[in-house]
N, C-alpha and C positions, 0 to 999 in steps of 0.2 A: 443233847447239846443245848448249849442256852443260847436265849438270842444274843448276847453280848456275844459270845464266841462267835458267831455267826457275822454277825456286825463286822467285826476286828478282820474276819477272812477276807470279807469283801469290800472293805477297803486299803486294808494290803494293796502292796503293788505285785504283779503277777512272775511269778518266777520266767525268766525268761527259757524261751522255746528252746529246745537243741537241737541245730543246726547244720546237716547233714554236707558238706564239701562235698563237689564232684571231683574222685580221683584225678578226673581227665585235665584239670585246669587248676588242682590244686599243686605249687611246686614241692619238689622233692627239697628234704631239709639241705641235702648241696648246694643244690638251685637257690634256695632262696635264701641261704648265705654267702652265696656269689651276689645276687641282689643289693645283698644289701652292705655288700662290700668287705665281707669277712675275710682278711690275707690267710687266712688258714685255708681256703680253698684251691688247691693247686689250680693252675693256667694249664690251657689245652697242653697236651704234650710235646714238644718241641724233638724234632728229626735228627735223628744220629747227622753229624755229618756226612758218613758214607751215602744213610740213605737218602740225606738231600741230594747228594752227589750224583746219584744213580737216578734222580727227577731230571736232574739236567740235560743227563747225557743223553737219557730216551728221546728230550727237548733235540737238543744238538742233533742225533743219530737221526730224527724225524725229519728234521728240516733239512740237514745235507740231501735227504733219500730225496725232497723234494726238487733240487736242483740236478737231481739226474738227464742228461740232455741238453744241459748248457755247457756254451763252448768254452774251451781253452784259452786263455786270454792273459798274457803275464802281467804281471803286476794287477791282475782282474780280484777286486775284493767283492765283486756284486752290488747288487743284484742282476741275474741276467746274463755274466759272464766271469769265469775267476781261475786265478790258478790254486795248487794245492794249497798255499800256505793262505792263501783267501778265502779259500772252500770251511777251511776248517776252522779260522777267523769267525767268518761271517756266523757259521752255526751255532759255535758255541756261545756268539755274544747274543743274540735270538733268545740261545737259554741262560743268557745274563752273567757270564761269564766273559771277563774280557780276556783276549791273550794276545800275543806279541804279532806283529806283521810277517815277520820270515821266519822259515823253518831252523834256522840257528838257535834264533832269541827262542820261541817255542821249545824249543827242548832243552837248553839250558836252564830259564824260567820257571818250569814248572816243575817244580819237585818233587810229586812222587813219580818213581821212576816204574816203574813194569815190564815184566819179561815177556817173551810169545806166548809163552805156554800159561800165563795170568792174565793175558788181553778178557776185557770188558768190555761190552757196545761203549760210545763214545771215547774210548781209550785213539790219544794219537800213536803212530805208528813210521817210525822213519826210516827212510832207505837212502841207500847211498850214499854214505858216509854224510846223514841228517841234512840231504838236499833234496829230499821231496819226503810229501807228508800226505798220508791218509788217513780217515777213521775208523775204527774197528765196528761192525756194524751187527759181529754175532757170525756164527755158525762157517767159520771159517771164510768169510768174506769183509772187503771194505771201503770206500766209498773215495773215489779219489777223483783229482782234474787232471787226466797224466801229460800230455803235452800238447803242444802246438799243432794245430786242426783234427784233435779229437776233442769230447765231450763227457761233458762229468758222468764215473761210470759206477757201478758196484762191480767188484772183481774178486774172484777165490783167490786165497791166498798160498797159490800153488810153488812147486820149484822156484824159479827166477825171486818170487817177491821171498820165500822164506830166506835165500842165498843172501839176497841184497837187504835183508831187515839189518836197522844200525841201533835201535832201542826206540824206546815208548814211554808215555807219558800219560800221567791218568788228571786233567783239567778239573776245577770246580772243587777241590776240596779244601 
């Protein structure tokens, strides 16, 4: 090699180094066309209705279950004391659902309707020709304020309640 060739190398500028990314911190090409704002990247996935439905009502079914033990009290919307059509009021607005004050508007209101044999936790449930209301809680039980000096209760939905069911309402969709 000649010293001119030699010369010419060394002052060159030096290729640069190659540069090894750590996996762990480098983003994935999704990632880092969400970054950078590329609308081709789909948004988190957004919830059936049903199954937001079915967030609610666990909401609603959770928070009746907690007012088990408070007394009967008419026109009672809570907290602390309530009748059925407050019981079921209060809960399902907790899981951000609003619905009517008495078990009339409550059932006319809410349009999907459901049978006994399709009841879902959080599903309202009427008796008596749609003059008291409970909530369907699962496993053939469900959560009610039944009258004047008892206390909010869970109860099977045995004889008397199947006789006297007038229809049902599925809230939150």
């Amino acid at each position: 090699m000649s010293l001119q060739a030699t010369a010419a190398q060394a002052t060159a500028e030096p290729e640069p180094a190659t540069v090894r990314a750590d996996p762990a911190k480098t983003p994935s090409p999704v990632a880092a066309k969400a970054e950078a704002g590329d609308s081709a990247v789909p948004a988190a996935k957004k919830l059936s209705k049903a199954a937001a439905q079915r967030i609610k009502a666990a909401k609603a079914v959770s928070v009746a279950r907690k007012q088990v033990g408070d007394p009967y009290r008419w026109g009672g919307s809570g907290p602390g004391a309530f009748d059925c059509s407050g019981l079921v009021q209060f809960s399902w607005k907790k899981a951000g659902v609003r619905l009517p004050r008495v078990t009339y508007s409550q059932y006319a209101r809410i349009k999907k309707k459901v049978s006994f044999k399709n009841l879902r936790p959080g599903d309202l449930m009427f008796f008596r020709g749609k003059g008291h209301v409970g909530m369907y809680v699962g496993d053939g039980k469900m959560v009610h304020s039944p009258s004047s000096g008892k206390t909010v209760r869970v109860e099977k939905l045995s004889g008397w309640r199947k006789a006297s069911f007038s229809g049902a309402v599925r809230p939150g969709l």
